[in-house]
C-alpha positions in Angstrom: 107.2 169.1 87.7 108.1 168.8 91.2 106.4 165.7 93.2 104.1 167.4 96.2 105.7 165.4 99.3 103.8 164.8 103.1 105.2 165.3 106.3 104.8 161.9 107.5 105.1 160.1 111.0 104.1 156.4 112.1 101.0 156.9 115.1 99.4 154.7 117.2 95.9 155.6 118.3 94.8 156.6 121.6 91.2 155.8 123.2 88.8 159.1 123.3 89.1 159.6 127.3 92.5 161.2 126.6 90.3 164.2 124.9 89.0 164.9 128.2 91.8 164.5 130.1 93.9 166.6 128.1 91.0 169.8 129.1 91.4 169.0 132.4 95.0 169.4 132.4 94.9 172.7 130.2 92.6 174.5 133.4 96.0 173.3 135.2 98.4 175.8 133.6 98.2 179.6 134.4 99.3 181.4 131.6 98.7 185.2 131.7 100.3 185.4 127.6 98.0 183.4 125.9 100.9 181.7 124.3 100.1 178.5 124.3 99.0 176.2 121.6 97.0 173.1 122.4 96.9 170.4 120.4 93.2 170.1 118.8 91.3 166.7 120.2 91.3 165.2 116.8 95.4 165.8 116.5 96.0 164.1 119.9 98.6 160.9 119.3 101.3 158.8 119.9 104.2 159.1 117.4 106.4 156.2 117.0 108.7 157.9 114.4 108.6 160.9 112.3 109.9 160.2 108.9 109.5 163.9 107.7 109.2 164.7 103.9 108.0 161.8 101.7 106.9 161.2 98.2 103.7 159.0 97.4 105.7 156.6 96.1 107.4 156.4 99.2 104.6 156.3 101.3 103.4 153.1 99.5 106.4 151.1 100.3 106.4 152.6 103.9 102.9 151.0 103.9 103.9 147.6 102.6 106.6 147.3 104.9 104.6 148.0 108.5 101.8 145.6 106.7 104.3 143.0 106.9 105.6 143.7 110.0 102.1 143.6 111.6 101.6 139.8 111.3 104.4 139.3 114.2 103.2 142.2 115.8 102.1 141.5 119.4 99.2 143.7 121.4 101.4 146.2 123.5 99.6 147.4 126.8 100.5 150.7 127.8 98.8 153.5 130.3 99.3 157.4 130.3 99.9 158.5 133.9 102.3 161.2 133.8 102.9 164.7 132.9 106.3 166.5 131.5 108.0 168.8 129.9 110.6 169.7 127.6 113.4 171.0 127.8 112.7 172.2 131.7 109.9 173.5 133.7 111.2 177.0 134.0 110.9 178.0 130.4 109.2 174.9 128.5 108.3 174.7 125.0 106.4 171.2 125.1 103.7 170.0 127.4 103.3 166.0 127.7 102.0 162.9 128.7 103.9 160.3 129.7 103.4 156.7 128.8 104.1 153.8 131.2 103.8 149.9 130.2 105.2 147.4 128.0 108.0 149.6 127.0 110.2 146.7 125.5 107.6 145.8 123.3 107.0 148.6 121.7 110.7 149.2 121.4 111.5 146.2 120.3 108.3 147.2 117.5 110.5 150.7 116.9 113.7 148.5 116.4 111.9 146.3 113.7 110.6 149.3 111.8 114.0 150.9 112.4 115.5 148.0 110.5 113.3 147.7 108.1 113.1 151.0 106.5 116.5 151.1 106.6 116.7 148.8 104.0 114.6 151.6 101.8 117.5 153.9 103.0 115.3 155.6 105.7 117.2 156.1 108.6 116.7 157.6 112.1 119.2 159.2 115.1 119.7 156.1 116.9 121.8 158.0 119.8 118.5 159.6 121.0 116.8 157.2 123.6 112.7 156.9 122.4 110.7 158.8 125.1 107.4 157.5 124.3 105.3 161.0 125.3 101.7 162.6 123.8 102.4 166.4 123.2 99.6 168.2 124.6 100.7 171.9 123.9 103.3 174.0 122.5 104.5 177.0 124.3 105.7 179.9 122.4 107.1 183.1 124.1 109.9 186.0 124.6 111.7 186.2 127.7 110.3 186.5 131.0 107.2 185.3 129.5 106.9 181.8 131.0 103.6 180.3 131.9 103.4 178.3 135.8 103.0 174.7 135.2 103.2 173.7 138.3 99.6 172.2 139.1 100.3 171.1 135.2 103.2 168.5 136.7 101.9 167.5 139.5 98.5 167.0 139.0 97.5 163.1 139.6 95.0 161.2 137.7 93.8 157.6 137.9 96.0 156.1 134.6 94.4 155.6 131.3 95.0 152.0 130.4 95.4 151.2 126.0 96.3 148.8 123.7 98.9 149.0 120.7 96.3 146.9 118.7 97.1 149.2 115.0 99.4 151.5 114.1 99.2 153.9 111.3 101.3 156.1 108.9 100.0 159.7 108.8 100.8 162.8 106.4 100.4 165.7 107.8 100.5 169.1 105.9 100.7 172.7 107.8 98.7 175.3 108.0 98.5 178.6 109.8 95.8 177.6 112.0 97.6 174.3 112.6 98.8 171.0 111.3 96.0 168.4 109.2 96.3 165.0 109.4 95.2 162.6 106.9 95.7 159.2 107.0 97.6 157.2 104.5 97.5 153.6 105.6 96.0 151.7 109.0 97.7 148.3 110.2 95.7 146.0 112.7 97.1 143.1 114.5 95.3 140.0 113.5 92.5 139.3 115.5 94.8 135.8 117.1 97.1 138.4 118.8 94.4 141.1 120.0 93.2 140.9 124.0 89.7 140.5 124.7 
């Protein structure tokens, strides 16, 4: 019999105000196809990597490792205060947030889990620079069918300030109506690292 394996990704938490800030930006985008799919409030993160297909087993040891990796792990401050795209703003597929902070922190976090899961023969594209970005919504269309972002990218907002204080490894499994997360394993900083 065939092991059942997740889709999993390692997350980092963001505070609630991002719900609303995320339905303010939606009113932003003029979209005359219906065709885009926002990500539901309770779906709403930051991923640090996607792993992809992984057995329970597997998942285990991925929790073991960031466990260990936690007790060195420093508080990372970051804020949210930009919007994106991807690829480009004349025909884009992904709508974002862009994160701002402690950036070598939390790569220097993404290196440590790089090298330790390596060691488990889990490896990543280490060509692609990390853009740390929250995916708001997905655009999906034929030709000639692109929605105006516009007000979307340039809209300003006072920056919402967070803390890396856990991060998490998630499993997510598809369906039609969208993606469900569950969560397999939470890793908080001890409290002699945490701010406040």
């Amino acid at each position: 019999m065939n092991e059942k394996l997740l889709r999993t990704f390692i997350s980092v938490t963001l505070p609630k105000s991002i719900v609303t800030l995320s339905k303010m930006l939606q009113t932003t985008v003029i979209s005359r196809k219906n065709n885009i799919k926002w990500v539901s409030p309770g779906n709403i993160h930051l991923t640090l990597k996607f792993i992809g297909p992984t057995s329970v087993e597997t998942a285990n040891t991925i929790n073991e490792i960031l466990q260990k990796l936690v007790v060195d792990f420093e508080v990372i401050n970051l804020e949210i205060k930009t919007t994106g795209c991807f690829p480009n703003n004349k025909q884009p597929r992904v709508l974002w947030l862009g994160v701002d902070g402690e950036l070598d922190k939390l790569k220097n976090l993404l290196n440590n889990i790089d090298n330790e899961l390596a060691k488990i023969g889990i490896t990543f594209d280490t060509k692609k620079d990390y853009l740390p970005h929250i995916t708001l919504g997905r655009i999906k269309y034929p030709p000639n069918s692109a929605p105006n972002i516009a007000n979307f990218l340039n809209t300003s907002f006072t920056p919402l300030k967070f803390n890396v204080n856990r991060i998490r490894l998630i499993g997510s499994e598809l369906f039609p109506n969208g993606p469900i997360y569950s969560i397999l394993g939470t890793h908080i900083i001890p409290k002699k690292y945490q701010i406040g």
